[in-house]
C-alpha positions as CSV (number, residue, x, y, z in Angstrom):
1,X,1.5,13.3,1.9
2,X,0.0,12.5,-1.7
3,X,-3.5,13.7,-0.4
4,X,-2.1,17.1,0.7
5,X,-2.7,19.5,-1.6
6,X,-0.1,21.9,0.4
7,X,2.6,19.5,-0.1
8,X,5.4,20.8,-2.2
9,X,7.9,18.4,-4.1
10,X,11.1,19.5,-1.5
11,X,9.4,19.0,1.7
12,X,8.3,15.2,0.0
13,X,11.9,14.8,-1.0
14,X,13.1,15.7,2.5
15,X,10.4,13.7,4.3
16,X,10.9,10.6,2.3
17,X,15.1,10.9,2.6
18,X,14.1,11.2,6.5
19,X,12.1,8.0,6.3
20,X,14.3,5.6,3.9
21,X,17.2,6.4,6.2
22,X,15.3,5.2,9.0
23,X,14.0,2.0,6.4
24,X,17.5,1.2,5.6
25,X,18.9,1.4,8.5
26,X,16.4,-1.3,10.3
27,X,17.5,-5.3,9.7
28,X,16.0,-6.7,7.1
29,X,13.8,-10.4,7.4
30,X,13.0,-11.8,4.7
31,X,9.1,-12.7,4.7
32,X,7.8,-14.1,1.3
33,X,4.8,-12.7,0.6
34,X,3.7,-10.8,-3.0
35,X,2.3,-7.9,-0.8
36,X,5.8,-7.0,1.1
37,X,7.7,-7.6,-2.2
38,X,5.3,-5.4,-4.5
39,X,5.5,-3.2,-1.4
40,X,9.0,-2.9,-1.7
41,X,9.9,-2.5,-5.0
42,X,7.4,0.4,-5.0
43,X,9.1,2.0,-1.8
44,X,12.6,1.7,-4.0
45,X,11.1,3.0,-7.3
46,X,9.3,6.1,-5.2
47,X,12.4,6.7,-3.8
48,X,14.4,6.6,-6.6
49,X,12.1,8.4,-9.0
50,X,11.8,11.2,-6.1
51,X,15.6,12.2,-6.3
52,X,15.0,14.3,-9.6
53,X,11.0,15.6,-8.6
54,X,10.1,19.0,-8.9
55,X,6.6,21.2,-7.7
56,X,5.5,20.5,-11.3
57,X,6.2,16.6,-11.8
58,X,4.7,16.2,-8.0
59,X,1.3,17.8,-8.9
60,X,1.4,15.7,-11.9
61,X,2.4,12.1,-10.2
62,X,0.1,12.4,-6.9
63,X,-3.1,10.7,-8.6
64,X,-0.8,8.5,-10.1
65,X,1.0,7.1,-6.8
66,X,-2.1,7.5,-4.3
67,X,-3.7,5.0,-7.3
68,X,-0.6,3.0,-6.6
69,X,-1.1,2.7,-3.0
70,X,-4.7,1.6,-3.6
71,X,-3.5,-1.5,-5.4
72,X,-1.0,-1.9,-3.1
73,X,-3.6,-1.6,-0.1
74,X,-6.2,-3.9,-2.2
75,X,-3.2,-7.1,-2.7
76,X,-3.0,-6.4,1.7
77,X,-6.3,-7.4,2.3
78,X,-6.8,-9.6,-0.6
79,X,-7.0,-13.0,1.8
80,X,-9.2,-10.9,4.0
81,X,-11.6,-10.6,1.3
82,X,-11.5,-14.2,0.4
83,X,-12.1,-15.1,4.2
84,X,-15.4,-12.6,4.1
85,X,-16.6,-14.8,1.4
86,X,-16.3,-17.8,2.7
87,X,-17.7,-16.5,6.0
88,X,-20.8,-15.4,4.5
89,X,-21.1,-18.9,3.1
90,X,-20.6,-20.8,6.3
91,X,-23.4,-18.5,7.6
92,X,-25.6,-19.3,5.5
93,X,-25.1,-23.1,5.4
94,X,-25.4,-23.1,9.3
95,X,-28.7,-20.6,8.8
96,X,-30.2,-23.9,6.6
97,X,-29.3,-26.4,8.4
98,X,-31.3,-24.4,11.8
99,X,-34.4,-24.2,9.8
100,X,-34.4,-27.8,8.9
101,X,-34.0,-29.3,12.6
């Protein structure tokens, strides 16, 4: 909804109400991991900073947050990233040790 530029502050308010109610209503499982904790802190602090938004506070906070859910997105994959590396690596050790049989 960030990237929309049609998207007014009360239709986010009234879309994001909709979705925590659904949030809170589901069981909670605790899974320790810094992604789902940083992920849900910012889902509380969005929600709570949301109750007192306006048209002119959302124009202002959309880079903001969508730059928030990059982070957010980069801590998700950052094991993938490390696996990439070492996959590369393992590549390229097999690669050598081909050319020298």
């Amino acid at each position: 909804m960030f990237r929309n530029e049609a998207t007014k502050a009360e239709d986010f308010k009234n879309k994001f109400s909709e979705l925590m109610k659904k949030f809170r209503g589901l069981e909670s499982i605790r899974l320790d991991s810094e992604y789902l904790r940083a992920t849900q802190a910012y889902i509380d602090r969005l929600y709570n900073d949301c109750q007192t938004l306006d048209d002119e506070i959302f124009s202002d906070i959309k880079i903001a947050e969508m730059s928030n859910l990059n982070r957010l997105q980069k801590l998700k994959l950052k094991n993938s990233y490390k696996k990439d590396k070492h996959k590369h690596k393992a590549l390229n050790h097999e690669l050598d040790q081909k050319t020298f049989i």
